[in-house]
C-alpha angles and dihedrals in degrees: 000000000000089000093045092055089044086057098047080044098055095041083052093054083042099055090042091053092051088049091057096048092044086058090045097050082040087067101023114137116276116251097239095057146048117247128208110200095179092050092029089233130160124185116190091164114151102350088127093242121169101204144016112296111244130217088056110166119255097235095052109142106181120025118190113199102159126132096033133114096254109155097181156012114228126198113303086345078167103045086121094070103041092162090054109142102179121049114188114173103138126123090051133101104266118163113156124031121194112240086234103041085108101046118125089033097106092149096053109137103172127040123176118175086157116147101030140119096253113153097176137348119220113247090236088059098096101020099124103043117087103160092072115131103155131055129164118189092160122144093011122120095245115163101187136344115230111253088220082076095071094086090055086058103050080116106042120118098177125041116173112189092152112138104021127115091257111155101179123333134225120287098215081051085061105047101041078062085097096159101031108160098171137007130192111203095148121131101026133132097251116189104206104194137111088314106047086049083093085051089051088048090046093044095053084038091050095039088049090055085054099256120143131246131170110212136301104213115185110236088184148080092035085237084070118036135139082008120132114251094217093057095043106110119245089232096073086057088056087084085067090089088176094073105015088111101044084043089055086055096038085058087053099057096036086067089038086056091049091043086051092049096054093045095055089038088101098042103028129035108213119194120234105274106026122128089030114204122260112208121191120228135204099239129002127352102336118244093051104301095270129297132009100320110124104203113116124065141359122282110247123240108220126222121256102224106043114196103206111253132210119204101212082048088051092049102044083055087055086048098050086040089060090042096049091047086049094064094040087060092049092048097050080046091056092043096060093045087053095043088048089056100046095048097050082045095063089034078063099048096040089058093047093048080048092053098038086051095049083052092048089053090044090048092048100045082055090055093047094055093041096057082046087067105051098065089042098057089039088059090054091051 
C-alpha cells in the first residue's frame, strides 16, 4: 500500500514537472530574437522578419520590431503581450493596419509606426487605449487622421505627423490634444488657403500656453509657398470672403482664451494645451475636415501687396469701431429727442399765437361796435 501511494506520488511530481516545462517551452523566446527576462525586453530589430514573432512571453513590457520587412498589422496580432508598454515597429513596410491589431493593450505608453507606407488609420485603431503619451507618424504617406481619434490622445504628449502628404488636419483631433507638450508637422504638403486659416488660430493659441511646434511651411498656392504659416499675415486671408466674418469672431475669442489664461496663471496651472480653443467656420469641420479631400469651401485668392497686421492692433480697431458707432447712435438719439421737443414746443406756441390772435379780432370787433354806437345815440338825443 506504502509503495502504491510513492508511485502515485512520484507520477504526480512528474506530471507536474512536464506541465512546467510545457508552459516554459509555450513562452520561450522566439529564435529570431533576445530576450531580457529581468527588464522583460524583447528586440526583434533587423532580423528580416515578415510578421509578429510569436511565444512571446505574456509579461513582455517593451517589444522592438524596427528594421524588418513587416507589410501589415491583423487583428490582435499582439494579443500574446497584453502589459506591453513600448510598441516600436517603424522602419518596415507596413501598409494596412486592422482597426482592431492593437486591441487588449490597454497599458501601451509608446507607439512608433515612423518610416512606413501608411496612407490612413481607422479611427477605431487606437479606441481602447487611453494611456498613450507618445506617438510618432513621421515619414509615412498619410494623407489625414480621423477626427474621431481625438478621443483615443487626451493623453498624448508627443505627436509626430512631419513628412506625410497632410494638407490640413481635423479641428475636433486638435482640440481633444489637451497635454500636448510637442508636435511635428514639418515636411508636409500644406495648403494655406480659407481653410488652414483655424490651424493658424490653434497653432499662436498652442505656442502662447508653452507647447512646441516645428514649422508649418505652405507648400500651396504658389504665392505662398515654402512661407510659414505663422508668420503669414492675416490680411492675405480677408479675400476669403466665405470666412472673413467667422474669422473676425474667431480672433475674438482667440484674445478672450489667452486673457482667460493669464487671469487663472497664478491659481490654476494649465498645461500647455487645456481649454483648447474652439473657432467657428464658416462650412464643415473647420480646419479642412481631416486629410487631403478638397469639398468645403472656396479657395481663397491672396492679395498681391500685403501691409503687415497686428491682431491686437486688429482687435483694438473692432473695439474703437463699436465705441465710435455707440456714440453716433446716441447722438442721433439725442437729435430726435431734441427734435421731438422742439417740434411739439413750437405746436404749442403756434396754438397759443392762434388763440391769442383769435382774442385780439374778438376784442377788436367789440370795440368797433361799440364806437358805432356812440354817434348813433348822440344823434337820438
Amino acid at each position: 500500500m506504502q509503495v502504491a501511494q510513492r508511485r502515485l506520488a512520484e507520477m504526480r511530481a512528474i506530471l507536474a514537472c512536464t506541465v512546467l516545462s510545457l508552459l516554459s517551452l509555450s513562452h520561450a523566446c522566439p529564435k529570431e530574437c533576445s530576450c531580457n527576462s529581468n527588464t522583460k525586453v524583447v528586440d526583434c530589430r533587423g532580423r528580416g522578419l515578415y510578421d509578429i514573432p510569436r511565444r512571446l512571453h505574456p509579461d513582455t513590457q517593451e517589444l522592438y520590431l524596427q528594421d524588418n520587412r513587416i507589410r501589415g498589422l491583423g487583428s490582435m496580432a499582439f494579443r500574446e503581450i497584453p502589459l506591453v508598454r513600448i510598441l516600436d515597429i517603424s522602419n518596415n513596410s507596413i501598409t494596412t493596419i486592422s482597426p482592431t491589431a492593437l486591441l487588449g493593450l490597454r497599458t501601451l505608453q509608446r507607439l512608433s509606426l515612423a518610416h512606413n507606407n501608411l496612407r490612413e488609420l481607422d479611427k477605431r485603431l487606437l479606441g481602447p487605449i487611453r494611456s498613450l503619451s507618445h506617438l510618432d507618424l513621421s515619414h509615412n504617406s498619410l494623407w489625414g487622421l480621423p477626427g474621431a481619434m481625438g478621443d483615443s490622445l487626451r493623453n498624448l504628449s508627443h505627436l509626430g505627423l512631419a513628412h506625410n502628404r497632410l494638407t490640413r488636419l481635423d479641428r475636433s483631433l486638435l482640440e481633444a490634444l489637451t497635454h500636448l507638450d510637442s508636435l511635428a508637422l514639418r515636411s508636409n504638403p500644406w495648403r494655406c488657403d480659407c481653410q488652414l486659416i483655424g490651424l493658424k488660430l490653434w497653432l499662436e493659441t498652442y505656442l502662447f500656453k508653452g507647447g512646441v511646434v516645428d514649422e508649418v511651411l505652405c507648400s500651396q498656392p504658389e504665392e505662398m509657398k515654402d512661407r510659414d504659416l505663422q508668420k503669414i499675415p492675416y490680411q492675405l486671408f480677408h479675400a476669403c470672403m466665405t470666412t472673413s466674418y467667422h474669422y473676425l469672431f474667431a480672433n475674438i475669442h482667440h484674445l478672450e482664451s489667452e486673457r482667460l489664461l493669464q487671469s487663472h496663471t497664478h491659481g490654476n496651472h494649465a498645461h500647455p494645451s487645456s481649454h483648447a480653443l474652439h473657432v467657428p467656420m464658416a462650412m464643415g469641420e473647420g480646419f479642412g475636415g481631416g486629410g487631403g479631400g478638397g469639398g468645403g469651401m472656396a479657395e481663397c485668392e491672396t492679395k498681391q501687396k500685403p501691409r503687415p497686421v497686428n491682431l491686437r492692433h486688429a482687435i483694438a480697431t473692432v473695439i474703437i469701431t463699436g465705441v465710435v458707432c455707440g456714440i453716433v447712435c446716441l447722438m442721433m438719439l439725442a437729435a430726435a429727442v431734441y427734435g421731438c421737443a422742439y417740434a411739439a414746443i413750437m405746436a404749442k406756441y403756434q396754438r397759443e399765437l392762434k388763440k391769442n390772435e383769435e382774442l385780439a379780432a374778438a376784442q377788436g370787433a367789440d370795440h368797433a361796435t361799440a364806437d358805432e354806437k356812440e354817434p348813433l345815440e348822440n344823434a337820438i338825443a
